[in-house]
C-alpha positions in Angstrom: 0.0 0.0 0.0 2.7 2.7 0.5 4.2 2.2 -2.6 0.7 3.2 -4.5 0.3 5.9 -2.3 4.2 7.0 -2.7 3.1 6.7 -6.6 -0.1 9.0 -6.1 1.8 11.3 -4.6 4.6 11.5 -7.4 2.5 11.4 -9.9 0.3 14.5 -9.0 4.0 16.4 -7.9 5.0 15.7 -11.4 1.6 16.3 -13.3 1.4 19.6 -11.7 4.9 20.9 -12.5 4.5 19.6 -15.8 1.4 21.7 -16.3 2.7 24.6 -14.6 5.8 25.2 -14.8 6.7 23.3 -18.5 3.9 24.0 -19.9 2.3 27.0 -18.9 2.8 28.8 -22.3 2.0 25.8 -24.3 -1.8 25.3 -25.3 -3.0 21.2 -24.6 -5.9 19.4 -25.2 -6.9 20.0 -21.6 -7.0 24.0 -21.4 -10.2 25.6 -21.0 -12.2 27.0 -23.9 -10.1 27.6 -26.9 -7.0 28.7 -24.4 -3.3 28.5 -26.2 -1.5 29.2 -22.8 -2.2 29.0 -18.9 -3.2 33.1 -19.1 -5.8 32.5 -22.1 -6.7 29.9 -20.1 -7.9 31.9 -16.8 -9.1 34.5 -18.9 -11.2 32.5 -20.7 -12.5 31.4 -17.1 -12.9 35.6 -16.1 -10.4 34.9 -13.7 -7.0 37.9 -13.3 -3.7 37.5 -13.7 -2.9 37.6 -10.0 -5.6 35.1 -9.1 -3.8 32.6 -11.9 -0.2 33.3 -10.2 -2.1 32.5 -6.8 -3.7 29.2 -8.0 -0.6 28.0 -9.4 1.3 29.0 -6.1 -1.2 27.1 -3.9 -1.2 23.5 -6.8 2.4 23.9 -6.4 2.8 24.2 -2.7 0.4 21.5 -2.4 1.9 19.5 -4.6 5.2 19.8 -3.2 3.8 19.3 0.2 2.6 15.6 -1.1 5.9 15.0 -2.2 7.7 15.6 1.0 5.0 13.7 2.9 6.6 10.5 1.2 9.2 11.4 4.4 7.1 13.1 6.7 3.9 11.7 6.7 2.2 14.2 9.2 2.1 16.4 5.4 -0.3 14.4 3.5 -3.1 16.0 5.1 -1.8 20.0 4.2 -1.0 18.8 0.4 -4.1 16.9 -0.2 -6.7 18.7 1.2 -6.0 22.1 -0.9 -5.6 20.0 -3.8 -8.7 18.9 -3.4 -10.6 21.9 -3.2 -8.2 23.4 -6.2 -9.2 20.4 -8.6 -12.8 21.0 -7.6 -12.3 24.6 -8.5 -10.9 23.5 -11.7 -14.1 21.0 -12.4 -16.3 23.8 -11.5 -14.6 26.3 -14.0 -14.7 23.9 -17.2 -18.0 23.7 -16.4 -18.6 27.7 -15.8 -17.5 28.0 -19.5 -19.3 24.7 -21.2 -16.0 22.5 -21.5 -16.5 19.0 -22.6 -16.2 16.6 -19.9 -13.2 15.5 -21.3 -11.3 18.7 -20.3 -12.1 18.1 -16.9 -10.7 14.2 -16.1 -7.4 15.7 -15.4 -8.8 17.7 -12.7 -11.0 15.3 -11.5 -8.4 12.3 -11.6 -6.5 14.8 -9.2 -9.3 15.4 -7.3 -10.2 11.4 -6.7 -6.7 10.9 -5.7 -6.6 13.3 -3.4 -9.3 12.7 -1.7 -8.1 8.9 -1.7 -5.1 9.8 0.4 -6.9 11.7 2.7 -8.7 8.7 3.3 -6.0 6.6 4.0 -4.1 9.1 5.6 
C-alpha cells in the first residue's frame, strides 16, 4: 500500500509541474475553452492574472507538500486537502464555460486521488 500511495503522490507532484511550470505557455488538449496558454486559459475562465499566479502557487505548494509527505507523513493531510478543493475549483470552471467533460478528467483524476489519500491518511 505505501508504494501506490508514494506513486499517487509523485504522480500529482509531477503532473502539476509539468502543467505549470513546462507548460504554462503551451496550449493542450486540456485548457479551458479555446486557451493556447495558462493566461488565455484563466481569462477564458474571467479569472485575473494575479488570481492565476495564486492558484498555481497554492497546486504547487500543495503539490510539493505531497511529495515531502513521502518522508514526513504528518504532510499528507496539508498537500491533499488544498488540492482537493483546487481540482474542484478547476471541475467547476470547465464547467462555468461549457468544456467538454473530457477537459475536466485531469482535474477530477486529481481530485479522486486526493481525496483517496486523505482517506488513508
Amino acid at each position: 500500500m505505501d508504494y501506490i500511495l508514494i506513486t499517487i503522490k509523485v504522480f500529482i507532484f509531477i503532473s502539476i509541474v509539468n502543467v505549470w511550470v513546462f507548460r504554462f505557455h503551451k496550449p493542450t488538449q486540456w485548457r479551458g475553452g479555446n486557451a493556447d496558454s495558462m493566461k488565455d486559459e484563466f481569462a477564458n475562465y474571467g479569472l485575473s492574472e494575479p488570481i492565476m499566479y495564486l492558484i498555481g502557487g497554492l497546486k504547487l505548494t500543495a503539490a510539493g507538500l505531497l511529495l515531502a509527505s513521502i518522508w514526513v507523513s504528518g504532510l499528507t493531510f496539508y498537500g491533499a486537502l488544498p488540492m482537493a478543493l483546487l481540482m474542484a475549483g478547476a471541475i467547476f470552471m470547465h464547467f462555468k464555460v461549457n468544456d467538454p467533460i473530457k477537459k475536466s478528467l485531469p482535474a477530477l483524476i486529481f481530485l479522486v486521488l486526493s481525496i483517496l489519500l486523505l482517506i488513508l491518511n
